[in-house]
C-alpha positions as CSV (number, residue, x, y, z in Angstrom):
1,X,-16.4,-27.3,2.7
2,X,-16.9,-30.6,5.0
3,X,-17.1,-32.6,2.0
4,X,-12.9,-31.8,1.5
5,X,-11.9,-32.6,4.9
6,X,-14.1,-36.1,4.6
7,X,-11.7,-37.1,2.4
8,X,-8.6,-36.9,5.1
9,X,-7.8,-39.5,7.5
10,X,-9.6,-38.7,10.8
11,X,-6.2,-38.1,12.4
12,X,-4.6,-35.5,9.7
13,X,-8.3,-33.4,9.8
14,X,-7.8,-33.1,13.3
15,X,-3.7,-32.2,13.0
16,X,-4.2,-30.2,10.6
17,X,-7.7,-28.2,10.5
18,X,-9.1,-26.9,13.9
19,X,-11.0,-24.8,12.3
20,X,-13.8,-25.0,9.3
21,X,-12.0,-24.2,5.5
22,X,-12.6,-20.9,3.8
23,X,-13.7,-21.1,0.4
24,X,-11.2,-20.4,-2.3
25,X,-10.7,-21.9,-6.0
26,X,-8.0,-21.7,-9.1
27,X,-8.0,-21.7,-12.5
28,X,-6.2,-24.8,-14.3
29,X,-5.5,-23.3,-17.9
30,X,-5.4,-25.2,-20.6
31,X,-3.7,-23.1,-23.7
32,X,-4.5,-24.9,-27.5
33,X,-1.0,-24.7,-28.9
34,X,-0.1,-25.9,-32.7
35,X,2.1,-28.6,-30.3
36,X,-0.7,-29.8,-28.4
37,X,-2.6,-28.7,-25.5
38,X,-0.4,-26.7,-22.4
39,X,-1.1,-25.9,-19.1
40,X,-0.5,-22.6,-17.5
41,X,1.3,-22.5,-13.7
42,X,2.9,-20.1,-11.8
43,X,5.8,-19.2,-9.1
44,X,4.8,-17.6,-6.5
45,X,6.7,-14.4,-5.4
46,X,9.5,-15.1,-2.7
47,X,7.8,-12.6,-0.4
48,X,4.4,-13.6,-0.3
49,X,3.3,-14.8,3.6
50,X,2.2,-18.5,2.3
51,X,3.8,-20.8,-0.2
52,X,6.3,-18.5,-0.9
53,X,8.5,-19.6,-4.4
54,X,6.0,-22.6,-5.0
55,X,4.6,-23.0,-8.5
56,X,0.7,-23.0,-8.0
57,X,-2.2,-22.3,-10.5
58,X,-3.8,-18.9,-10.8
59,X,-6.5,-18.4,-8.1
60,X,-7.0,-17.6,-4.3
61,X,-9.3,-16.6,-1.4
62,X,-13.4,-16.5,-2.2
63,X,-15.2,-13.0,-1.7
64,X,-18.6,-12.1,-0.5
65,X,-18.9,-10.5,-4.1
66,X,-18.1,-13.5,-6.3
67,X,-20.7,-15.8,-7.4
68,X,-19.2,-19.1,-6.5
69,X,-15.3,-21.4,-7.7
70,X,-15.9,-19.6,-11.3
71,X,-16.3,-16.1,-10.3
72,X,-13.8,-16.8,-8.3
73,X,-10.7,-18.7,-10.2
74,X,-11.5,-16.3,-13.2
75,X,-11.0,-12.7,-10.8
76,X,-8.1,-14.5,-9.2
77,X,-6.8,-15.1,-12.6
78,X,-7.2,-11.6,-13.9
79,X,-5.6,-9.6,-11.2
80,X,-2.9,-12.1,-11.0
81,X,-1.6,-12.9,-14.4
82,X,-3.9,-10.7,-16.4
83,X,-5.9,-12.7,-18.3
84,X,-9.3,-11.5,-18.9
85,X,-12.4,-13.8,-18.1
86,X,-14.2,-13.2,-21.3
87,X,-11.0,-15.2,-22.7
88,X,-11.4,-18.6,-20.5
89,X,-13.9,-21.3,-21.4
90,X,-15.0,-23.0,-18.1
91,X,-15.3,-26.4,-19.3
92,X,-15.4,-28.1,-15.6
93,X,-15.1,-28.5,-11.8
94,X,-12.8,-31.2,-9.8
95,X,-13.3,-31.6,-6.1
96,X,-13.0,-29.4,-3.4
97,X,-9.3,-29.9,-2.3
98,X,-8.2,-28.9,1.2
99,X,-4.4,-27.4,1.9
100,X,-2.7,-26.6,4.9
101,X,-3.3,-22.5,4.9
102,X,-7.2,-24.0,6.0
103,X,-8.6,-23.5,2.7
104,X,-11.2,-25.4,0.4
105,X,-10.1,-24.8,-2.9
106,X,-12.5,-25.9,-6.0
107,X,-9.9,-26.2,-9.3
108,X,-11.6,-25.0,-12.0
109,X,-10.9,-25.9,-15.8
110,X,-10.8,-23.9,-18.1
111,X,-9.4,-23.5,-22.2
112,X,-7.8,-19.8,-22.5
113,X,-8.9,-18.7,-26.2
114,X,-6.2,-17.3,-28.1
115,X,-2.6,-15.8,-27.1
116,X,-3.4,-14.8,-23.3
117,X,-1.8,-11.2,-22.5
118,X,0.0,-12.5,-19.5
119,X,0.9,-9.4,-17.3
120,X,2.0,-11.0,-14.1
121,X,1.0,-8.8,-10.6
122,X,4.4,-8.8,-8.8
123,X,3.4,-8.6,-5.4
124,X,1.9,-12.0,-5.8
125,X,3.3,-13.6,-9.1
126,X,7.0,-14.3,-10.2
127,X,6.4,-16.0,-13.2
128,X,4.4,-18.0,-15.4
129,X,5.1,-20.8,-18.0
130,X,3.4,-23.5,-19.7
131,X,3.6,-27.2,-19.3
132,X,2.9,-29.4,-22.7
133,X,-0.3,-31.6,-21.4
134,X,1.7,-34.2,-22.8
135,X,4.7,-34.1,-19.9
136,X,2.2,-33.7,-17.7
137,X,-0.1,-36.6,-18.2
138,X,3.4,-39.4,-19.4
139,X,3.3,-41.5,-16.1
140,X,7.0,-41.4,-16.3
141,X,7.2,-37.7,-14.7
142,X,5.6,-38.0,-12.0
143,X,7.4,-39.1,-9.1
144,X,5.8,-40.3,-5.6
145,X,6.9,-37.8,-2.7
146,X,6.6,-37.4,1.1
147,X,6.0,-34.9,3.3
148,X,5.7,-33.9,7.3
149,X,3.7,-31.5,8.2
150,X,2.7,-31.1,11.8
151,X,4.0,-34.4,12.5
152,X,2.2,-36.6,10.2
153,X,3.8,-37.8,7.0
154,X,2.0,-37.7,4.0
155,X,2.1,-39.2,0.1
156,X,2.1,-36.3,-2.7
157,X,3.3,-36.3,-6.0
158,X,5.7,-34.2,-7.7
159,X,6.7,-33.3,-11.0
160,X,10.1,-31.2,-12.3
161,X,9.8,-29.9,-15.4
162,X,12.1,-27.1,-16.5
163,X,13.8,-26.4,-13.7
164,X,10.4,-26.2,-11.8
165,X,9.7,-28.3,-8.8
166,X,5.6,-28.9,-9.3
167,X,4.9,-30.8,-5.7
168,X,1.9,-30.7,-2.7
169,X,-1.2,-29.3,-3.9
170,X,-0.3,-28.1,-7.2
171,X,0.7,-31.8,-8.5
172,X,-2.1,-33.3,-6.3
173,X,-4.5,-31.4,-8.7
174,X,-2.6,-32.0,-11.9
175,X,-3.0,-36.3,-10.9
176,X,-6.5,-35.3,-9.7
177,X,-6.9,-33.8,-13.1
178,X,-5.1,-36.9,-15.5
179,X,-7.3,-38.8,-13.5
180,X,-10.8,-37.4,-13.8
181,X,-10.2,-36.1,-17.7
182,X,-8.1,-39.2,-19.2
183,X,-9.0,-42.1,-16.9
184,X,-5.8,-42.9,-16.0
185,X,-4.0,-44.3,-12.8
186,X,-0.8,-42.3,-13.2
């Protein structure tokens, strides 16, 4: 989990992280729709202790019992939105991405076979929607953004579909994603 915090400024690593990251991992969906290609986020339940509200993929905290990011991103995935992992193609990994709750988290990609039965675990989840691929990857909706935490300001990305305010991690991955899957700068 050094290998996420490597790729942080000295200065934020030591603002931000005094302590080493625990794993953890989420599942990027990718839904085949007659349309085109979607992705599947969520918003987070207002009462949850950390990033309450925020739309975030499926996924969360690493157990002794799971066998690495999959096992991981596809259990997070079940309990939280209830889709099962026999219906999730992994099809690949991005890098380890640190956050600010001192976690490592390993995105996983994956294409969700079929209509997934979405039943959304309301202690954790307040909703879930799809985002065409086609929104997401158009340079024109993502928007550079800023952001102070601990003192040091910071360059993120944001996107607003729907509504939705996709920003800090979340639209971090989704660039990290466009990036690594379409070779593009957006």
């Amino acid at each position: 989990m050094k290998a996420a915090l490597a790729k942080l400024p000295p200065d934020i690593a030591q603002a931000w992280f005094n302590s080493p990251l625990l794993s953890a991992a989420v599942l990027i969906p990718l839904i085949p729709r007659p349309d085109g290609m979607t992705m599947l986020l969520t918003r987070r339940a207002e009462h949850v202790k950390h990033h309450a509200g925020q739309i975030s993929f499926p996924g969360g905290r690493t157990k002794t019992s799971d066998d690495g990011p999959r096992d991981t991103a596809l259990r997070e995935t079940a309990e939280e939105i209830g889709v099962p992992p026999a219906q999730v193609t992994v099809i690949g990994y991005l890098e380890a991405y640190p956050v600010v709750t001192g976690y490592a988290v390993v995105p996983v990609v994956g294409i969700v076979d079929g209509d997934p039965p979405l039943r959304l675990d309301s202690s954790e989840v307040a909703e879930a929607f799809e985002v065409p691929l086609a929104f997401l990857r158009d340079e024109n909706n993502v928007s550079p953004a800023r952001r102070v935490y601990k003192g040091i300001e910071v360059e993120t990305y944001e996107y607003l579909y729907a509504g939705h305010r996709i920003w800090g991690a979340t639209a971090d991955m989704i660039k990290n994603f466009n990036e690594k899957a379409f070779k593009t700068n957006i």
